[in-house]
N, C-alpha and C positions, 0 to 999 in steps of 0.2 A: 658927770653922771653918765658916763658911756656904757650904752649897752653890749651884753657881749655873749659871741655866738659859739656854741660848743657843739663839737661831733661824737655822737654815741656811737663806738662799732660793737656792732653785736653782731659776733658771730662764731663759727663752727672752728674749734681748734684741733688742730691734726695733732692727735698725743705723740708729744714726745719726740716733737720733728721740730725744733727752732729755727731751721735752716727755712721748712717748708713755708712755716708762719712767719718769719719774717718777709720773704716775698709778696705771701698772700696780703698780708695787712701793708706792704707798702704799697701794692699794685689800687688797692681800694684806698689808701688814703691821698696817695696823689691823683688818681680821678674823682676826686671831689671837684663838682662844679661851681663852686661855692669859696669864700675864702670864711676861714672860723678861728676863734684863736682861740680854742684848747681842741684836745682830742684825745677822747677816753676810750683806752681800751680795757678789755676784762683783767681779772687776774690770772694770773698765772698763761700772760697770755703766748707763749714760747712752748707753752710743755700741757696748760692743763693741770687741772689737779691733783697733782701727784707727788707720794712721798719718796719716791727715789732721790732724793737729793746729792747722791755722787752721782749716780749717772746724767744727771740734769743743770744743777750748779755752776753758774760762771763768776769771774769773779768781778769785784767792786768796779772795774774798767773793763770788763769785758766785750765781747762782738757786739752784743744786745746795745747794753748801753751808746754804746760809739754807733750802731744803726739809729736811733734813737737821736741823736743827737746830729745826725744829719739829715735823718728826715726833720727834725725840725725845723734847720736850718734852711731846707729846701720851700716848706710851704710855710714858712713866719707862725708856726702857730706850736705853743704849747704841748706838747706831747705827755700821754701819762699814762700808767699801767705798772700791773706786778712783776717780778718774775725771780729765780731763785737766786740768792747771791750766796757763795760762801765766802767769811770775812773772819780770819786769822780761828780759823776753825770751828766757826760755827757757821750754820746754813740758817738764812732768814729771807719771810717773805715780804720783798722790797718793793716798794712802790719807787718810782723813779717820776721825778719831774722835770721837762728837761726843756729850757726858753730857747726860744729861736737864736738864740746869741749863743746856745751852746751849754748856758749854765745849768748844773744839776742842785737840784734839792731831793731827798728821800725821805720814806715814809717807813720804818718795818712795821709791821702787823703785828698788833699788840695781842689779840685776843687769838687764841690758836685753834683749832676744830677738832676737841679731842673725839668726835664720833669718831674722825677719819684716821685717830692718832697724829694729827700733826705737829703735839707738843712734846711729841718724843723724837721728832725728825730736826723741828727747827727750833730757835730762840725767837722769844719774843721781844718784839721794839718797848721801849718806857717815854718814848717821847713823843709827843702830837703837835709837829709845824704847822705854822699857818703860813701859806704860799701867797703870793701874789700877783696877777696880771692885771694891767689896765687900770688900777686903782680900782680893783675888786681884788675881798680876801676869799679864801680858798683854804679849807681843810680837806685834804683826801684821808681816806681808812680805805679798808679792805675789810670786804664779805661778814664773815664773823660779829666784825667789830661792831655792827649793825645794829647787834642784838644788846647791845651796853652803853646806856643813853647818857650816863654819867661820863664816861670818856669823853663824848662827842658832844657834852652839855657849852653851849655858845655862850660863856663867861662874859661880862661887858660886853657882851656883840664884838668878841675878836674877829667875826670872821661871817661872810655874807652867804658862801654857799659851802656847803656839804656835799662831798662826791665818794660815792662808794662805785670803787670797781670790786668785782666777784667772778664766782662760778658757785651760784647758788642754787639746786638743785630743783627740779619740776614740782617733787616729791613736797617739799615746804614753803611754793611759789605765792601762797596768801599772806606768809609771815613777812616776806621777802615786800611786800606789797604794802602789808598795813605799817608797818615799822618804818619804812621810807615816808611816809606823810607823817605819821607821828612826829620825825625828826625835825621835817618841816614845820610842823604847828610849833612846837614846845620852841625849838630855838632859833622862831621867826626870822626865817633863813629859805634859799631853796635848798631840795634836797634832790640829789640828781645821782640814780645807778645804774651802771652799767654791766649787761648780765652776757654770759654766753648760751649759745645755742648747740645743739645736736648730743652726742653721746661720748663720753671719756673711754679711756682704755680702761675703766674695771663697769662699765657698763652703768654708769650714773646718767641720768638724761636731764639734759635742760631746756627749759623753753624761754628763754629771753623775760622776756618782759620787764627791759630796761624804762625805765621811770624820770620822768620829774615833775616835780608840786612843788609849787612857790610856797610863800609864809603862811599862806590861809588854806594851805592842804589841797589847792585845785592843781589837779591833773593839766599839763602843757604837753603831752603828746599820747596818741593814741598805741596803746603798747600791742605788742605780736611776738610768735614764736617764731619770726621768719630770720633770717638772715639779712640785715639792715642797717644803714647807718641815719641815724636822725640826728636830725638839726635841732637844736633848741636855742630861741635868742630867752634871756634872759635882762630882766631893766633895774637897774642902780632906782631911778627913780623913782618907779611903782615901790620897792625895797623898801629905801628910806620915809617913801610920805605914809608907807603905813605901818613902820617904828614908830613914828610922831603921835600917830590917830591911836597906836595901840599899843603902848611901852609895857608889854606885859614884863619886859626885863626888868624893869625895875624894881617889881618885888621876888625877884627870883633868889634862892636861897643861894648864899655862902658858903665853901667849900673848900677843900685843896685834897689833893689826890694823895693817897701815901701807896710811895713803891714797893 
């Protein structure tokens, strides 16, 4: 029942620079004074929210990826975040999970953001992994997907925590709030998101206020608009003895998803 400690970077993405943000976010994740074995960055954390996808899209093996993959290898710890892939000609918003050994697992973004038209830029993912460190399970989504609780509903308790990376805007920063505890209660789970901060290149503003609430909806960090990385330890054991005290799973409804 090991507990386990995750890094939230929330921070300011320079649109449309992945050379620039890659530096940035490597310079802040290796002076971490701390060692943590995961670390969440936002979505679309290379480019920002944006639908240009030929001019931003790498591919399945690209820079990102292999950066990704040795900063993990550098500080032992889990790496995780979006960014654009194009994959035998479609463009999709990828979550990348990537173990200090090097291994990848992915994530596309199922639900697409048509305010911004994103479902006329990329394809949506149909499939939701359940990841694993430490002998803790782990589902990541992306932003949007937030808003669709049946997606992310914790069937038999596959899976211990919920992680949404985003870029989820100032403008609907309460929803971004209440929705993240909600997910927590209902699939007695923590729920933990990671937001960006500052302004995108079509002038969207964000103020962070990356989040986590354990199974009983209590708040573990104090949230801000600033530019930050937080620590969150999370415990297996507190988890599991109040499944025990409060198997609300067990009368929860039956279902299966149709594609």
């Amino acid at each position: 029942m090991q507990d386990l400690t995750l890094a939230l970077v929330q921070t300011d993405i320079v649109w449309q620079n992945p050379d620039a943000n890659r530096k940035m976010l490597g310079d802040k994740i290796r002076n971490l004074n701390k060692s943590v074995d995961v670390v969440m960055l936002p979505e679309m954390f290379t480019t920002g929210f944006t639908m240009d996808v030929k001019g931003n899209a790498e591919p399945p093996n690209g820079i990102t990826l292999e950066w990704m993959k040795q900063l993990a290898s550098e500080t032992k710890a889990v790496l995780t975040g979006s960014i654009i892939v194009e994959e035998n000609g479609k463009f999709f918003n990828r979550l990348y999970w990537v173990e200090p050994n090097r291994q990848v697992n992915s994530y596309d973004k199922r639900h697409l953001f048509r305010m911004a038209d994103e479902e006329k830029y990329f394809s949506g993912g149909d499939k939701s992994p359940v990841m694993e460190v430490k002998g803790w399970k782990v589902k990541p989504l992306i932003c949007y997907d937030l808003r669709f609780p049946v997606w992310s509903r914790n069937v038999a308790l596959e899976y211990d925590i919920l992680l949404y990376v985003a870029n989820w805007p100032k403008a609907r920063v309460e929803a971004w709030d209440t929705l993240l505890k909600a997910r927590a209660i209902e699939n007695l789970c923590y729920s933990i998101g990671v937001n960006r901060v500052g302004a995108d290149g079509v002038e969207i503003i964000y103020n962070g206020q990356s989040a986590c609430y354990n199974f009983k909806g209590e708040s573990l960090l104090e949230k801000s608009a600033n530019e930050e990385i937080y620590l969150i330890r999370v415990s297996k054991k507190e988890l599991e003895e109040y499944r025990t005290k409060f198997p609300a799973h067990l009368d929860s409804d039956t279902f299966k998803i149709l594609k």
